[in-house]
VEXGUSE-140104 format. One record per atom (N, C-alpha, C): residue number from 1; atom name; x, y, z. Coordinates in nm, 2 decimals, padded with zeros to 4 digits. Layout:
<pts>
[NUM; CA; [X; Y; Z]],
...
</pts>
This chain:
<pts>
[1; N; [13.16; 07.73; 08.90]],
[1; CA; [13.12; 07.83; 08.80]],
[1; C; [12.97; 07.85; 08.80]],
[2; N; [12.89; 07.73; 08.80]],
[2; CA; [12.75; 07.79; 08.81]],
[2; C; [12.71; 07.86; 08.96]],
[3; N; [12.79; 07.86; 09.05]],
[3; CA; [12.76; 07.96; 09.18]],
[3; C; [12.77; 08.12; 09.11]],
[4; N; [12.87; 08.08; 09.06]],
[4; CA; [12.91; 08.25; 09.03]],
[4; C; [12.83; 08.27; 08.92]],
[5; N; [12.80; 08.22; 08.80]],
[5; CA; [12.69; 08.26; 08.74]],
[5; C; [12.55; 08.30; 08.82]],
[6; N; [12.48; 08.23; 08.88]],
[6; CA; [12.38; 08.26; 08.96]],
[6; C; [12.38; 08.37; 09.07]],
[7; N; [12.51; 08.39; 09.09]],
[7; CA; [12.48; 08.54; 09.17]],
[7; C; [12.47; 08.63; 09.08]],
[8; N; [12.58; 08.64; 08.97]],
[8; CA; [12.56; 08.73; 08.85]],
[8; C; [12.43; 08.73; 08.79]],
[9; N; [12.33; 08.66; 08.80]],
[9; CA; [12.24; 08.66; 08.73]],
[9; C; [12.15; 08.73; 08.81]],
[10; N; [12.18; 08.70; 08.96]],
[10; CA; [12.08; 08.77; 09.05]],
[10; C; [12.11; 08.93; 09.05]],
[11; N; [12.23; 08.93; 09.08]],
[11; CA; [12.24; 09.09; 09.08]],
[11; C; [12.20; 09.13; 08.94]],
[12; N; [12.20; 09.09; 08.82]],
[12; CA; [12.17; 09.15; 08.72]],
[12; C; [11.99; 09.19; 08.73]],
[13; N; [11.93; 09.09; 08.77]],
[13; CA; [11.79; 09.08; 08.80]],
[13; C; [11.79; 09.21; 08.87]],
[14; N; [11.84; 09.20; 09.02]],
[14; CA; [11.77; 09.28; 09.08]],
[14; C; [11.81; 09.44; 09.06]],
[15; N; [11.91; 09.46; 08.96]],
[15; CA; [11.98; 09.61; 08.89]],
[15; C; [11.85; 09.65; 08.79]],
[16; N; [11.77; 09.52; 08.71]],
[16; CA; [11.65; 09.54; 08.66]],
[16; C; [11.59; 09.57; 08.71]],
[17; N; [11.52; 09.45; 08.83]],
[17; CA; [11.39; 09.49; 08.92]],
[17; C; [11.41; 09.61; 08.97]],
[18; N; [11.51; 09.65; 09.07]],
[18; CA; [11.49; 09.75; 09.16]],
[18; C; [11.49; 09.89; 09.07]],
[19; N; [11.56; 09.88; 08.98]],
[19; CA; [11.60; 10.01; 08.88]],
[19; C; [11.47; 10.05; 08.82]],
[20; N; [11.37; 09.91; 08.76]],
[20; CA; [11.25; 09.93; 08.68]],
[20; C; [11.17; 09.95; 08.80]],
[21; N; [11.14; 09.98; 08.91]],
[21; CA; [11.06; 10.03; 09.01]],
[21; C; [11.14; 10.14; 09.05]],
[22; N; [11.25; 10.18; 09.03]],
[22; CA; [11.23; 10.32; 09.06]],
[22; C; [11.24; 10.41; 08.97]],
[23; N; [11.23; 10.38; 08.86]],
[23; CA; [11.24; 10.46; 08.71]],
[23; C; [11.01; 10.49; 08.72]],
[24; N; [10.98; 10.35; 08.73]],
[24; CA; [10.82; 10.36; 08.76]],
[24; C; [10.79; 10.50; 08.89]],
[25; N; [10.84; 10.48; 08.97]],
[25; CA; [10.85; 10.55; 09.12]],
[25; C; [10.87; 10.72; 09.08]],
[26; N; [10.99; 10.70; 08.96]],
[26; CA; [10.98; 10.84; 08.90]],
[26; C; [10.92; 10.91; 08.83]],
[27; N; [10.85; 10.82; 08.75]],
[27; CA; [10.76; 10.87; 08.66]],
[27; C; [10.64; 10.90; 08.74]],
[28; N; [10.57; 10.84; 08.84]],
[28; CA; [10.51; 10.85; 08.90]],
[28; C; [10.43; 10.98; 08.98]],
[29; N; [10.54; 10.92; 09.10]],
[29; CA; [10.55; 10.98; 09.24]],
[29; C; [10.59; 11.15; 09.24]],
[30; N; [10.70; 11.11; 09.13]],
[30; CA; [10.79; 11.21; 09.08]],
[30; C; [10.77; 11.33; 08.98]],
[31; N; [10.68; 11.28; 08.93]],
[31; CA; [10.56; 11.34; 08.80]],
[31; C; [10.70; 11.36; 08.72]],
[32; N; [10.79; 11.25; 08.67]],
[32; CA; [10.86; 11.31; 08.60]],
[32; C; [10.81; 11.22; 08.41]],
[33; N; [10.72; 11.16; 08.40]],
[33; CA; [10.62; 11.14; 08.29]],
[33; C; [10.67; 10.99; 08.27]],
[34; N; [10.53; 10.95; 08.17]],
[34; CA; [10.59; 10.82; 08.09]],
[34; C; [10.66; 10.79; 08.04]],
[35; N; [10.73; 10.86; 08.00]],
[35; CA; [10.91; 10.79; 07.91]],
[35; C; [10.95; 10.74; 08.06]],
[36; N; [10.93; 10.77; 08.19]],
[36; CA; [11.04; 10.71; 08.27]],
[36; C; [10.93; 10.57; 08.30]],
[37; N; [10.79; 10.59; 08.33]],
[37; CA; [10.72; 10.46; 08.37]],
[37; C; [10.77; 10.36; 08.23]],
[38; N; [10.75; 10.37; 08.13]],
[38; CA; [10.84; 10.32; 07.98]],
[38; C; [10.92; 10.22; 08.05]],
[39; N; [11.04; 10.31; 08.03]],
[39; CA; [11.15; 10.27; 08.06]],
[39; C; [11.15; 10.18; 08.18]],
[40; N; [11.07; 10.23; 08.25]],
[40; CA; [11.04; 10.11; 08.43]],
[40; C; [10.98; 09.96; 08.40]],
[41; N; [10.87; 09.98; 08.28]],
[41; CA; [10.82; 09.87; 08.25]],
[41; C; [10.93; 09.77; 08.18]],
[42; N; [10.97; 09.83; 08.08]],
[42; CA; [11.09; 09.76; 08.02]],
[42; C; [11.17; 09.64; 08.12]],
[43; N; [11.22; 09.77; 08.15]],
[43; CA; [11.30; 09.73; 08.27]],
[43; C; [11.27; 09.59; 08.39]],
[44; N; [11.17; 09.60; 08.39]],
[44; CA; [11.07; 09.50; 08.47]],
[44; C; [11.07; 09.43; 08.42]],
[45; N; [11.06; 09.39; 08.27]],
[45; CA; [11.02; 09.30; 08.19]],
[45; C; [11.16; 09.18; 08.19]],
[46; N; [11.27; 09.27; 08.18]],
[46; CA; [11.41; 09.19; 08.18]],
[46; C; [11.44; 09.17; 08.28]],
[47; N; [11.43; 09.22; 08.41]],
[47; CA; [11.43; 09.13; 08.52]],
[47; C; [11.36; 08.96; 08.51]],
[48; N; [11.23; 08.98; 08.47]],
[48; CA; [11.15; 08.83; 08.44]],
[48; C; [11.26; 08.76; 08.35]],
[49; N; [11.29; 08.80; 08.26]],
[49; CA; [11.38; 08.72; 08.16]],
[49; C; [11.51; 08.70; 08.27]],
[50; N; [11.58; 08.75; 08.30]],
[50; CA; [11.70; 08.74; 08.37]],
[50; C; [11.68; 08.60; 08.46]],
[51; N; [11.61; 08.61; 08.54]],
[51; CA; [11.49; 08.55; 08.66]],
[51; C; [11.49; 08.39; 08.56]],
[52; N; [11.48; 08.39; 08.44]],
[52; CA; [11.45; 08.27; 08.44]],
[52; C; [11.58; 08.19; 08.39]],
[53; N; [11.71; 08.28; 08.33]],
[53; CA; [11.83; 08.20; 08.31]],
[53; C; [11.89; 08.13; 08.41]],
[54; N; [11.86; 08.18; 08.53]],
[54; CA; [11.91; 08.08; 08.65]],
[54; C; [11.90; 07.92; 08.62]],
[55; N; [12.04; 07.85; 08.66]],
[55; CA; [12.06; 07.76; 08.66]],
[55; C; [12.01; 07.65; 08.73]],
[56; N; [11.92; 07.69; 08.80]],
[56; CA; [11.84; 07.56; 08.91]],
[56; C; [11.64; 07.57; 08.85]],
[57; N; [11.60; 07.44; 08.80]],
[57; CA; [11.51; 07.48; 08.74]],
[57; C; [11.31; 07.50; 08.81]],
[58; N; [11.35; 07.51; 08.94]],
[58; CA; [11.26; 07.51; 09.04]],
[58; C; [11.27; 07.68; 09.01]],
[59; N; [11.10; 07.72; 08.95]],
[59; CA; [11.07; 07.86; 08.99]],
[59; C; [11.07; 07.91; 09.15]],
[60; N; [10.97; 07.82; 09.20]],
[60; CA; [10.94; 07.85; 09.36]],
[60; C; [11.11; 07.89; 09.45]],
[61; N; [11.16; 07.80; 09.41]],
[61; CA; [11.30; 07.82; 09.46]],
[61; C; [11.39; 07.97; 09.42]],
[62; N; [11.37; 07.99; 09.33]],
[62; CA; [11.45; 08.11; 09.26]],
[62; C; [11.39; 08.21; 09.32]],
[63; N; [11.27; 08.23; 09.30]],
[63; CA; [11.21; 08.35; 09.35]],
[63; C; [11.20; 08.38; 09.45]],
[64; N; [11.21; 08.27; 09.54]],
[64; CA; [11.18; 08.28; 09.69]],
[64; C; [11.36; 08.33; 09.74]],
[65; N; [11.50; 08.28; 09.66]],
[65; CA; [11.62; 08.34; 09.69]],
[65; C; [11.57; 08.46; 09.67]],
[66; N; [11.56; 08.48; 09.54]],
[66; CA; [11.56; 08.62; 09.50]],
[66; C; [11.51; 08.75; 09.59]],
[67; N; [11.37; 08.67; 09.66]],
[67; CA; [11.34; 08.74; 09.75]],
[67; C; [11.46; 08.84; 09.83]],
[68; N; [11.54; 08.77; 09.91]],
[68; CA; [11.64; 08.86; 10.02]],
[68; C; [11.75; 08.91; 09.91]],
[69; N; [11.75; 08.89; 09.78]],
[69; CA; [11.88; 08.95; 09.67]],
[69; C; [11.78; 09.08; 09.66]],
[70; N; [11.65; 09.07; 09.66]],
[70; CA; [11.62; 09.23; 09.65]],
[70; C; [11.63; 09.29; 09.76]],
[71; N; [11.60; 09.25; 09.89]],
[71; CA; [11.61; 09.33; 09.96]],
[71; C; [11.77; 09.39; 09.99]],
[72; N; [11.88; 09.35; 10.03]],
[72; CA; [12.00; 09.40; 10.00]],
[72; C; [12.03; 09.46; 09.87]],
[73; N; [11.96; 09.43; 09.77]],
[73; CA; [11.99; 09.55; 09.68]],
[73; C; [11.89; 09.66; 09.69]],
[74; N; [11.79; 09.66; 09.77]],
[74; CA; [11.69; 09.79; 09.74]],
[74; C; [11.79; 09.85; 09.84]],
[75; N; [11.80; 09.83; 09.96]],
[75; CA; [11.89; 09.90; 10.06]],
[75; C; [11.98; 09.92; 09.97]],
[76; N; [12.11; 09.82; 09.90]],
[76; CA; [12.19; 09.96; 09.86]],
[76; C; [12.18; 10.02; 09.72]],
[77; N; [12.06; 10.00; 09.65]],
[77; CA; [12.01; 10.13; 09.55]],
[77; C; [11.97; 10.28; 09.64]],
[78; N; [11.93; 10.23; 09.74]],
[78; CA; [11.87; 10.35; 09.84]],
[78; C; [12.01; 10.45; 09.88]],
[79; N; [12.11; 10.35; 09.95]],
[79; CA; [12.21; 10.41; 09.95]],
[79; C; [12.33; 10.51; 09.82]],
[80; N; [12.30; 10.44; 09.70]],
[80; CA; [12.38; 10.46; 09.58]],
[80; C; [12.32; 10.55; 09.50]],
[81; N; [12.14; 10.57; 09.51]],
[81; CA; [12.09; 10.60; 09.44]],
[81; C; [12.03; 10.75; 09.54]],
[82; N; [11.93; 10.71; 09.61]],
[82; CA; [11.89; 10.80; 09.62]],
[82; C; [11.91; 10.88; 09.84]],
[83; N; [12.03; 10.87; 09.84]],
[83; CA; [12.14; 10.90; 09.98]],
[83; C; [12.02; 10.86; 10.13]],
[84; N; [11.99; 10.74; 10.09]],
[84; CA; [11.92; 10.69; 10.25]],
[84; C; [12.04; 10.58; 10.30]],
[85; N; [12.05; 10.62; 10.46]],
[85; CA; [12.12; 10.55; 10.54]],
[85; C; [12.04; 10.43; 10.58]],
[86; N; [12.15; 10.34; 10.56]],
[86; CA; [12.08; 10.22; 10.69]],
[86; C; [12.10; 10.23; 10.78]],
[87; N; [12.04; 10.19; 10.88]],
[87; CA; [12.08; 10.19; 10.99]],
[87; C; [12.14; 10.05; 11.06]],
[88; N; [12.17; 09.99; 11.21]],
[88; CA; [12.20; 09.84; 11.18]],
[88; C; [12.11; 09.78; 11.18]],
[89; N; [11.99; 09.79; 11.19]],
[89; CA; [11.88; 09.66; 11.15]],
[89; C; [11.87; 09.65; 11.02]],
[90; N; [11.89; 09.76; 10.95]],
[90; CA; [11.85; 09.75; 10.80]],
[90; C; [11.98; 09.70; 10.74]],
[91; N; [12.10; 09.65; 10.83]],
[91; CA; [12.21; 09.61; 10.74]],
[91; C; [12.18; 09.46; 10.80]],
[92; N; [12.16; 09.44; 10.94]],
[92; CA; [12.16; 09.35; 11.00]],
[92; C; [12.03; 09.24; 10.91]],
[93; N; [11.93; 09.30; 10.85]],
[93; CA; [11.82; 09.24; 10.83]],
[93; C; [11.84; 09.15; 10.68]],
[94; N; [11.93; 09.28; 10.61]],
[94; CA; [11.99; 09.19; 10.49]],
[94; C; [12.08; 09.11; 10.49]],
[95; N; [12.16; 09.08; 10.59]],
[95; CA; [12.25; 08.98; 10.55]],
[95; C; [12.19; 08.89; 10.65]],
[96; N; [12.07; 08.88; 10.67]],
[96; CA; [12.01; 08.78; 10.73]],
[96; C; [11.92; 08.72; 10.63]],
[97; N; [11.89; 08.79; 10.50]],
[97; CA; [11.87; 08.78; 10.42]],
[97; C; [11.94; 08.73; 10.31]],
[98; N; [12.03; 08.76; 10.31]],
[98; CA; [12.14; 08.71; 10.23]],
[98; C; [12.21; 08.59; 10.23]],
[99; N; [12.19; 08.57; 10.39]],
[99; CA; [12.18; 08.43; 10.41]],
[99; C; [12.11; 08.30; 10.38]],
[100; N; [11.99; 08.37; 10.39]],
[100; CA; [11.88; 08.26; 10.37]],
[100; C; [11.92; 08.26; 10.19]],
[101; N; [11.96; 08.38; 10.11]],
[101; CA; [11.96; 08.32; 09.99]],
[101; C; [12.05; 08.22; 09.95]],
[102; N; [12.18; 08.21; 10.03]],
[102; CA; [12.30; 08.08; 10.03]],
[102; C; [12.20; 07.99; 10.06]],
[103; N; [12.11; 07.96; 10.18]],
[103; CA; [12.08; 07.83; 10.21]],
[103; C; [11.99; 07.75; 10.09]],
[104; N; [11.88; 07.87; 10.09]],
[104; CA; [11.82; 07.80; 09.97]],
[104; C; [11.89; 07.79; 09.84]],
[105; N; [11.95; 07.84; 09.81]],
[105; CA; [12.01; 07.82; 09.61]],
[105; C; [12.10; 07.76; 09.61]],
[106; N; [12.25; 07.73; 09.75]],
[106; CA; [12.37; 07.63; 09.73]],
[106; C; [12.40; 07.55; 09.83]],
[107; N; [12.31; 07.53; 09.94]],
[107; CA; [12.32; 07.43; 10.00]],
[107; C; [12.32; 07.29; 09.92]],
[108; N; [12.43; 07.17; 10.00]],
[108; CA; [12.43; 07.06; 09.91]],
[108; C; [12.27; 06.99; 09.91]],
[109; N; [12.24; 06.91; 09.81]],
[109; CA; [12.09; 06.90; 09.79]],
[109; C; [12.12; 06.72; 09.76]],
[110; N; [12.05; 06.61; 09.77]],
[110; CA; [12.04; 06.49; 09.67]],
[110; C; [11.98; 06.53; 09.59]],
[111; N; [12.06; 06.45; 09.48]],
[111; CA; [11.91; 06.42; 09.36]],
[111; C; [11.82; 06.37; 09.37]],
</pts>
């Protein structure tokens, strides 16, 4: 059960992070105004909160998973969101990524 909470917590994180940078990205880049940078900040802000319900209590460790859970989610926000293909290094690169997040967060550990 705490495996499957901690990925749910990651994908929920990075549905914040990546969402609250590209809502920023819109308001932005996009000149579509501050209600969207707002809403980006927000957004950012509950990623941090999400980020800290994880069940392993090492920051350095979490964030350093977290690291490769964004990058396979910014790839597929890109895909879902706004119609960029990957190509195979950019698939290949995340589930090399994705890997490294199994090793660090549930590999067996002593106390």
């Amino acid at each position: 059960m705490t495996v499957t909470r901690s990925i749910i917590l990651f994908a929920v994180a990075a549905l914040f992070e990546i969402g609250g940078a590209w809502l920023v990205w819109q308001g932005v880049r996009e000149h579509r105004g501050w209600l969207w940078i707002g809403a980006g900040v927000i957004a950012l802000g509950l990623y941090g909160f999400f980020a800290t319900l994880q069940p392993d209590a090492h920051f350095g460790r979490i964030l350093a998973a977290y690291g490769g859970v964004f990058v396979a989610g910014s790839l597929l926000w890109g895909v879902l969101v706004d119609d960029f293909r990957p190509d195979r290094w950019d698939v290949t690169g995340a589930l090399i990524c994705l890997v490294g997040v199994a090793v660090i967060m549930y590999a067996p550990r002593s106390v």
